[in-house]
C-alpha positions in Angstrom: 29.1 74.1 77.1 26.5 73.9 74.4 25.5 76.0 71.0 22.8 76.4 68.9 23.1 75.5 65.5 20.4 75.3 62.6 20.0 73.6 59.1 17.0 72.6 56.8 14.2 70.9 57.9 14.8 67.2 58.4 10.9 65.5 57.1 12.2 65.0 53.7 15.7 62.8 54.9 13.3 61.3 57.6 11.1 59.9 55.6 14.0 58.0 53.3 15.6 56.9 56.4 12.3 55.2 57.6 12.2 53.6 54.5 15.8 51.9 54.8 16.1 48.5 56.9 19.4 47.5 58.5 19.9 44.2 60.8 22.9 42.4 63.2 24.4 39.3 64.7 24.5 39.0 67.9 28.4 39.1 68.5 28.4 43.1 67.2 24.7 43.0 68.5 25.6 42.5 72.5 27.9 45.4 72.3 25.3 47.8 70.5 21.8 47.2 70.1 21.8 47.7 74.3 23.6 51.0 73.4 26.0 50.5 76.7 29.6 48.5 76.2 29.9 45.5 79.0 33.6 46.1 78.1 35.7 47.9 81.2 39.2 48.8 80.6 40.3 45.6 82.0 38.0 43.5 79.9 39.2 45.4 76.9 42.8 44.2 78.0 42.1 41.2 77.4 42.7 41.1 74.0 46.7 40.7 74.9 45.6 36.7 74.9 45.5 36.9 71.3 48.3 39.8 70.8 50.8 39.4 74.0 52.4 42.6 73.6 49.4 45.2 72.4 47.2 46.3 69.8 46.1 48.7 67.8 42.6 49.3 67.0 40.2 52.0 65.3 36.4 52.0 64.5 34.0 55.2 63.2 30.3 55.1 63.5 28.1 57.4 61.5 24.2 58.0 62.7 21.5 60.1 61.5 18.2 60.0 63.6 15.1 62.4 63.9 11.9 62.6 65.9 9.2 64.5 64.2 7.0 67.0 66.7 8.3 68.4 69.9 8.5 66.3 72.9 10.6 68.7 75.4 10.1 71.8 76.9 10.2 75.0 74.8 10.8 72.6 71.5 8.3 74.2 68.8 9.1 71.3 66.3 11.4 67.9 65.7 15.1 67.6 65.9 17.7 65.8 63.5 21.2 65.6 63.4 23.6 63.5 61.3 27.0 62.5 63.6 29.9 61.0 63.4 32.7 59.6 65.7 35.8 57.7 65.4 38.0 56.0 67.8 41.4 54.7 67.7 43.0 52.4 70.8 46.5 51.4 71.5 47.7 49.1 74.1 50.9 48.2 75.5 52.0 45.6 77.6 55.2 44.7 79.5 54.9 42.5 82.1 53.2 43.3 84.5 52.7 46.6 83.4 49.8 47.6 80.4 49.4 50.8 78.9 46.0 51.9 77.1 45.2 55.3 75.0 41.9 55.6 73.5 41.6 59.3 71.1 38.4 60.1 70.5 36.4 62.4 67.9 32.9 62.8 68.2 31.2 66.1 66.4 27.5 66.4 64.8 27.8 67.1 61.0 24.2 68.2 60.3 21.8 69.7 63.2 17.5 70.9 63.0 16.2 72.1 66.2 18.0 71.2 68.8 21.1 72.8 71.0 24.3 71.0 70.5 25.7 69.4 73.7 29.1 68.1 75.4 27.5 64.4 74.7 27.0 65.0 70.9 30.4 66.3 70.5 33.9 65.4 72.1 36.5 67.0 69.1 40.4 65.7 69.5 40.1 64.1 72.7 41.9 61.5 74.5 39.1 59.7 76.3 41.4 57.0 78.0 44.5 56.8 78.6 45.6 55.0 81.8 48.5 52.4 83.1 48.2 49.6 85.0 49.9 46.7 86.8 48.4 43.1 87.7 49.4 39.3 88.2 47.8 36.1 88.0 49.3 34.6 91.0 47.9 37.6 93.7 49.9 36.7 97.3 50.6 33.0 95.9 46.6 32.5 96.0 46.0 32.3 92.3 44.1 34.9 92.0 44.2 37.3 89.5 44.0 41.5 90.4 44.9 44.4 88.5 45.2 48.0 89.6 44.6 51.0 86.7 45.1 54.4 87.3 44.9 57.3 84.9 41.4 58.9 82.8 39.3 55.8 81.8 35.9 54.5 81.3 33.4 52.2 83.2 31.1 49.2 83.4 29.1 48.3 86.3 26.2 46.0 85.9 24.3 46.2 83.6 25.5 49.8 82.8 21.7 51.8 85.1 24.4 53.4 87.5 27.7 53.2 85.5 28.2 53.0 82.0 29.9 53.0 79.0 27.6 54.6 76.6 27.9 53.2 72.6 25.0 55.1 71.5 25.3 58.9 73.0 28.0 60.3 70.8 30.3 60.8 73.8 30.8 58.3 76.4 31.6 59.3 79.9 35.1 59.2 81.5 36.5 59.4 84.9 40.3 60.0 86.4 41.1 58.4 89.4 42.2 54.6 90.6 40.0 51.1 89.8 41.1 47.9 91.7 40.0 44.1 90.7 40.6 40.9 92.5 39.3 37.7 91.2 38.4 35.9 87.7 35.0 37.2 87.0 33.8 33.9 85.3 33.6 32.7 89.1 33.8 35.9 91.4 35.1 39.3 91.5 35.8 42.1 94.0 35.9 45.6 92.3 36.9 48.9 94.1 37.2 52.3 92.7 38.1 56.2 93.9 37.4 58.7 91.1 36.3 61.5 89.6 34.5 62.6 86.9 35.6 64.4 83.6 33.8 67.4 82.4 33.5 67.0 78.8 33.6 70.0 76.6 33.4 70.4 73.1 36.4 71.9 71.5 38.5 72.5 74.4 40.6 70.0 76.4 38.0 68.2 78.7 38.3 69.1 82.8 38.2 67.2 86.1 35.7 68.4 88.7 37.7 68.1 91.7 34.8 69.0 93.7 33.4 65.8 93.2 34.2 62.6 94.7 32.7 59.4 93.7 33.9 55.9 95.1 32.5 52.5 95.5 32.7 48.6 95.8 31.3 46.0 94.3 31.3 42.0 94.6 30.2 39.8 91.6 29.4 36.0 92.3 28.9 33.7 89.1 29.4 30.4 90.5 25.4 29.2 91.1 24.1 28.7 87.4 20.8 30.1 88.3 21.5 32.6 90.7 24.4 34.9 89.5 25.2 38.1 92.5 26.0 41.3 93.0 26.1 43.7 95.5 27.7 47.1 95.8 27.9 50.5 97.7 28.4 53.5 95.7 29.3 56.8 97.6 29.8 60.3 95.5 29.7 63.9 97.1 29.9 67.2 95.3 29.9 70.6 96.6 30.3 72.3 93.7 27.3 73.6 91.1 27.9 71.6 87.9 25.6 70.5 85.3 23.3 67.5 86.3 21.4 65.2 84.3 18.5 66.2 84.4 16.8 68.7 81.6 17.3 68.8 78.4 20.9 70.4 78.2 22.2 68.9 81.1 23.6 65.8 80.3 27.1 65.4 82.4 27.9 64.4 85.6 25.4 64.5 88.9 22.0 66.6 89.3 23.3 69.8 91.7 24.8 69.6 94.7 24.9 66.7 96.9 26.4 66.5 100.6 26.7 62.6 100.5 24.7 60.3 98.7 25.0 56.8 99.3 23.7 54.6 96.8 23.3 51.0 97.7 22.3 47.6 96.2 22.0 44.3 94.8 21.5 42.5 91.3 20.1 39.1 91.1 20.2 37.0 87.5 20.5 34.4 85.8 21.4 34.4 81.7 19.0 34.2 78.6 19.5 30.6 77.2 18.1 28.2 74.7 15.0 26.5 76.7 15.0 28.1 79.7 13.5 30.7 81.3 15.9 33.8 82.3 15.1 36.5 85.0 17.1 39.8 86.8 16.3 42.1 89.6 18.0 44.5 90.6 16.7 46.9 93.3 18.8 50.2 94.8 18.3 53.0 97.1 19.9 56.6 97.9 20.0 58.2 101.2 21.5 61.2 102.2 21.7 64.7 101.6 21.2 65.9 98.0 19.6 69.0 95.8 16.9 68.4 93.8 17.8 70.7 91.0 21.0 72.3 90.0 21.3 76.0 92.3 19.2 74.6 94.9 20.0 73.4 98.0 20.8 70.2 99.7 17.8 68.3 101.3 17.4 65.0 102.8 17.2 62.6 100.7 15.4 58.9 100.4 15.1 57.2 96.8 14.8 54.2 94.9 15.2 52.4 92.1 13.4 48.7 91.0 14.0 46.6 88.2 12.9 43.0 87.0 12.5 40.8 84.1 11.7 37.6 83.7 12.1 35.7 79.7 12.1 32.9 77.9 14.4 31.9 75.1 12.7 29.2 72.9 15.0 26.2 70.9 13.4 27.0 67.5 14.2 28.2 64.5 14.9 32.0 64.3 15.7 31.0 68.1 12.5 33.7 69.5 13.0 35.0 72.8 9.8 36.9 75.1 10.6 39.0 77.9 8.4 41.1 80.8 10.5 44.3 82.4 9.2 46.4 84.7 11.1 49.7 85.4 10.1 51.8 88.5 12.4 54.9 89.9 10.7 57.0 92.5 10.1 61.2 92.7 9.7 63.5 94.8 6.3 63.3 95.8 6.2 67.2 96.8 8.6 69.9 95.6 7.7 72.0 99.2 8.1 69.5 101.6 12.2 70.0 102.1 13.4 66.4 101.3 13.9 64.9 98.3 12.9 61.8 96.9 13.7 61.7 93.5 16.3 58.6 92.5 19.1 60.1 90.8 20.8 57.6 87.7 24.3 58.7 88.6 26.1 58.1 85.8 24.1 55.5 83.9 22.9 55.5 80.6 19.5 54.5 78.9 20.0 52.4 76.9 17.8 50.3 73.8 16.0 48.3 76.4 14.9 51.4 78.3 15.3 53.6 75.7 17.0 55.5 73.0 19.7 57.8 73.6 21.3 60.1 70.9 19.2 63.5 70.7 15.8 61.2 71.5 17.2 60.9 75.5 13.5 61.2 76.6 13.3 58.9 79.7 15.7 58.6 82.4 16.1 56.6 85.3 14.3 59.1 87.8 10.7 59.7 88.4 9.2 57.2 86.1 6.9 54.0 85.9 7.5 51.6 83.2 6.4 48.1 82.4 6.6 47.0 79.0 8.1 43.5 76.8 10.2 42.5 74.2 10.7 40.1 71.2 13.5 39.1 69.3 14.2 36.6 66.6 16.8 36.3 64.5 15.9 35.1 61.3 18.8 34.8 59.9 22.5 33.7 60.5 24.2 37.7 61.8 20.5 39.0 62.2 18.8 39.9 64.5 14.7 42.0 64.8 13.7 43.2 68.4 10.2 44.6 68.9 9.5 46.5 71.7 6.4 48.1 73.5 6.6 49.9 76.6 4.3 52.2 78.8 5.3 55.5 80.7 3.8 57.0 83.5 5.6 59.4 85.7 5.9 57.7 89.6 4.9 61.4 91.2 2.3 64.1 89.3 4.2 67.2 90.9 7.8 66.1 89.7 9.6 66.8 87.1 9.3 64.8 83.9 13.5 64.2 83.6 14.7 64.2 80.3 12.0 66.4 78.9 12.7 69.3 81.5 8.7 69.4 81.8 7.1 69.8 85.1 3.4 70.6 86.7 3.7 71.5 90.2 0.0 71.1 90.6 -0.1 67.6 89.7 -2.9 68.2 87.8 -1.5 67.5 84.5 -1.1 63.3 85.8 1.4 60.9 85.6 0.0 59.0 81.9 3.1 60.2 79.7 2.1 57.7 76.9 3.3 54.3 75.2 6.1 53.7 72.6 5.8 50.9 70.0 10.0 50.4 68.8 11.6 48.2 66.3 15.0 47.4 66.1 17.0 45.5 63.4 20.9 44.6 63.3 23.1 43.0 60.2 26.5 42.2 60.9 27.8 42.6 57.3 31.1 41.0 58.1 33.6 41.0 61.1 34.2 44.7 60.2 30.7 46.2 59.4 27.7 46.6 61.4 24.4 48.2 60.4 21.5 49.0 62.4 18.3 51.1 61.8 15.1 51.3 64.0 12.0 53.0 64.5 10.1 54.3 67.3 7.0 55.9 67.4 5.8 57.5 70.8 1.8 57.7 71.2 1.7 60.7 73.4 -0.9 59.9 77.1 -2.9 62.8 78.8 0.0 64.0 80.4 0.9 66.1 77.5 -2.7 67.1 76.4 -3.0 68.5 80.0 0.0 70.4 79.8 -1.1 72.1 76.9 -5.0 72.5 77.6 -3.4 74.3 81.4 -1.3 76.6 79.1 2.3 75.6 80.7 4.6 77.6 79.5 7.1 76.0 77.4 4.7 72.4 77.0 5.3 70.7 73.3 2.2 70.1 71.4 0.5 66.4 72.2 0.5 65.0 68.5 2.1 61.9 68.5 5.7 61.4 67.4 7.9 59.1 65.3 12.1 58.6 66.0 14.1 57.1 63.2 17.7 56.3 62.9 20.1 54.7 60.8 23.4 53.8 61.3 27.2 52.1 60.2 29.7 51.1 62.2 33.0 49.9 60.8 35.9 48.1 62.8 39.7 47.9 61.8 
């Protein structure tokens, strides 16, 4: 599933790409700088109002990023790589049928120090390709539905439990059958039965029979300041496939799972000019899961919290300020036979949790997080976020996911450290978009610990910087 792969030392293209700026509007921006698409197959459909009978469309996107010094387990020193990926969509439509094929290529050009995985690169494959049938007049009540079935991506929320990933290389697919009643401006009912696709790099991608994951969701839009959703997600797996936890294991669920229901509920309201903004969201997981891949199922109890609160001021540059707080719980004691480590499903981390790409440090699982953010956008198709946010691991004796480092002892604390990131985004025209940030990660005493305890495999505790740069052009 993965290979090793080396080239030169990155320092020397590091340093010119942390010397390069790049900024974006917010109409590319809300698809990108998040790093997750809000757009489902049926959103994407929706471009038949402007071309009745289909479309075809193509983009590539071209990134180089590094981190300087080791931040995962067994790393010795920084990673690089230089990707690219391109896309090419067709639609058809024939009332009240619509036909979609997306092809994908996604492959890593240049590699230092890290193992090349089935999210990187995706070569020749057909990422979508589904049918579907749907009205706007659903049992004479008006309503609109639609019913897709075929290999497809998706979009729940705001993409912490399913997600269309822009910024990972590869974005994660499923096969199976997704139902939606309603016009989502007001309210919309969403059902789903499906099952994951096992990506792999230059072979034809597989489906993991073995693994069922359905769910239902209801979205309510109507109240201004009080937008709703609720939804039940239900997955089970018996077999023993890669998880997403660790550093190489980056598809599909963490081990086996007997049943693991996951629900919740999202509360928001939108960023505006002159007002304040807000979300929570808060979900749990009960059942019967494993904590790692090869071990056994345990019962399981876990959660996840989120909330924000901004403000969006009417001012030139049109400033915004926002408080987040991020909280997903552990397992409290890996000897205790339960487990209550959240799992993210198949969510991704994206810019306002954190990068993705080969950085994929933090995940949704066993961390403590508040931070904030500004953003202006000083001028027209440009727009500067800067971030700051603090990490502390919920339990000591878990695993820190995403860097596959772990103290069983607890000794080593729960301070992971604080990240100072800056973000800028230029749309360069309807058909160019060009973003470059910077992150720089000021290592806490979880790290020095690690190393002063001898663990085997723990990075070094010197502080580290994450670049990237990158184009995206749209046809």
């Amino acid at each position: 599933m993965s290979r090793r792969r080396k080239n030169n030392h990155p320092i020397a293209i590091v340093n010119r790409v942390s010397g390069r700026s790049a900024t974006a509007s917010r109409s590319l921006f809300s698809r990108t700088i998040t790093g997750s698409s809000s757009r489902s197959p049926r959103s994407i459909l929706t471009s038949y109002s402007k071309c009745p009978n289909g479309f075809i469309s193509a983009s590539t996107f071209a990134r180089y990023e590094a981190y300087s010094q080791p931040v995962k387990k067994n790393e010795t020193t920084g990673a690089a790589q230089f990707s690219e990926r391109t896309a090419v969509q067709v639609a058809l439509r024939y009332k009240p049928f619509k036909f979609h094929l997306e092809f994908l290529d996604a492959r890593p050009l240049y590699n230092y120090g890290l193992t090349v995985s089935n999210r990187m690169e995706n070569e020749n494959d057909l990422l979508q390709l589904y049918g579907s049938v749907g009205t706007d007049n659903f049992l004479g009540l008006s309503l609109p539905t639609e019913l897709q079935i075929g290999k497809f991506t998706q979009v729940f929320g705001k993409g912490r439990l399913i997600a269309r990933s822009n910024y990972s290389n590869v974005p994660l697919s499923f096969v199976g059958a997704h139902w939606t009643l309603g016009a989502r401006k007001d309210w919309e009912v969403r059902a789903f039965a499906m099952l994951p696709v096992q990506n792999h790099q230059t072979s034809p991608d597989t489906i993991t029979p073995d693994t069922l994951f359905t769910g239902l969701s209801y979205l309510d839009q109507r109240i201004p300041w009080l937008h709703t959703e609720l939804y039940l997600f239900y997955i089970t797996q018996n077999e023993q496939v890669q998880g997403t936890t660790g550093v190489n294991q980056d598809q599909s669920t963490q081990g086996r799972l007997e049943g693991l229901y996951t629900p919740g509920f999202r509360l928001f309201k939108p960023a505006a000019k002159a007002t304040f903004d807000y979300e929570i969201e808060s979900v749990y997981q009960f059942g019967r899961s494993a904590l790692n891949p090869g071990s056994l199922p345990l019962p399981t109890f876990a959660y996840f919290q989120h909330a924000e609160v901004g403000y969006t001021f009417a001012l030139p540059w049109t400033p915004s300020i926002r408080f987040k707080y991020d909280y997903a719980s552990g397992d409290c004691d890996p000897n205790d036979n339960s487990n209550g480590r959240f799992n993210p499903l198949f969510g991704t981390q994206n810019f306002p949790f954190t990068y993705t790409g080969i950085w994929s440090l933090f995940k949704r699982a066993n961390i403590n997080s508040p931070g904030y953010t500004l953003s202006v956008e000083p001028l027209k198709d440009v727009q500067v976020i800067f971030k700051q946010r603090f990490w502390w691991l919920a339990q000591s004796k878990d695993e820190f996911v995403g860097s596959d480092l772990q103290d069983p002892t607890g000794q080593a604390g729960k301070y992971v450290g604080s990240e100072l990131n800056l973000r800028l985004a230029w749309t360069v025209g309807q058909n160019l978009l060009l973003e470059a940030g910077w992150l720089y990660l000021m290592k806490g005493s979880y790290y020095s610990n690690l190393v002063n305890q001898g663990v085997a495999g723990a990075p070094n505790d010197k502080n580290t910087d994450y670049v990237f740069a990158s184009m995206r052009l749209f046809f």
